[in-house]
C-alpha positions as CSV (number, residue, x, y, z in Angstrom):
1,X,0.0,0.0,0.0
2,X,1.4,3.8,-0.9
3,X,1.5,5.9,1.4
4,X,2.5,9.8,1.8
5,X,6.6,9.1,2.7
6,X,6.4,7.0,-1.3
7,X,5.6,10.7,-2.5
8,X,8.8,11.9,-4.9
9,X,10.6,11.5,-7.6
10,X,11.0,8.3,-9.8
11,X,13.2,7.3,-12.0
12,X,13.3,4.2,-14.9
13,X,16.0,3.5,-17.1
14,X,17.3,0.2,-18.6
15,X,18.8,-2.3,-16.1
16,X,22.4,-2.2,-18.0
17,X,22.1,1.7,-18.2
18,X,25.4,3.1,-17.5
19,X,24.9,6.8,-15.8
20,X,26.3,9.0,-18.6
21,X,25.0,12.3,-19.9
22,X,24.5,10.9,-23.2
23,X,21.9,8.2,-21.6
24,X,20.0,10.1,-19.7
25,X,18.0,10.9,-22.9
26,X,16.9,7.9,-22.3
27,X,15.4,7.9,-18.8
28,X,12.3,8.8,-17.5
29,X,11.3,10.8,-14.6
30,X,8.1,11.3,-12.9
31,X,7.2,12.5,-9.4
32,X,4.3,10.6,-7.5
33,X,2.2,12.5,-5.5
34,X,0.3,10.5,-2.4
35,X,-2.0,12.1,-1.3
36,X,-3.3,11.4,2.3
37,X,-5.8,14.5,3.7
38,X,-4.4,13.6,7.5
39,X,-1.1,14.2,6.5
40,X,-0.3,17.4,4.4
41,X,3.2,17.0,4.8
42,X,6.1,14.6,3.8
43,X,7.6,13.9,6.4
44,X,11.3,14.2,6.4
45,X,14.5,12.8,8.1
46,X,16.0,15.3,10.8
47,X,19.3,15.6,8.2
48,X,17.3,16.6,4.9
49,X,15.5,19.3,6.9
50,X,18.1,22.2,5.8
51,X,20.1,21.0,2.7
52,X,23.2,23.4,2.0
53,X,23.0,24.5,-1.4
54,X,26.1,26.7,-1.8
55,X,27.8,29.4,0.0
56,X,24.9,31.8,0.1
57,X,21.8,29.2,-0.2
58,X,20.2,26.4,1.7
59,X,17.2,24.4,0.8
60,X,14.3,23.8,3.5
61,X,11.9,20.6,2.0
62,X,8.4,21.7,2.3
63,X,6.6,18.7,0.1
64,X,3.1,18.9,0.4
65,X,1.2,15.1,-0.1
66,X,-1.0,17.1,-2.5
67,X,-0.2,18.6,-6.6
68,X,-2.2,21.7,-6.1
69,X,-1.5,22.2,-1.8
70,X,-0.4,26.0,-1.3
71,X,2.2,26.6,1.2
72,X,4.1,29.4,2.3
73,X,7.6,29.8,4.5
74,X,7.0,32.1,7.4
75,X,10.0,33.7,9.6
76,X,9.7,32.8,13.0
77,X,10.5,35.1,15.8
């Protein structure tokens, strides 16, 4: 049974695929959304909760379990 932590990105390629930038014309990506009205929210692991990007960036995860779910990021005092 799915349920909201399978919601991401999926990817199919050949079982023999070598990972080279020529080949990855020739994979497929799709990202699942389940959706689960008790749990708005992925949830995520305490060490994907601030991701450093680069020097000046960081990325906060805020997946929603629904395609059209608006969220904003508030500051906290």
């Amino acid at each position: 049974k799915a349920t909201v932590e399978h919601t991401r990105f999926y990817e199919c390629t050949y079982v023999n695929q070598i990972d080279t930038e020529e080949e990855h014309d020739e994979m497929a990506y799709i990202y699942v959304f389940v959706q689960d009205p008790h749990i708005p929210f992925v949830p995520e692991t305490p060490e994907n909760l601030i991701i450093p990007h680069d020097f000046f960036r960081v990325i906060i995860p805020c997946r929603a379990s629904h395609p059209t779910a608006s969220v904003i990021l508030r500051s906290v005092p």
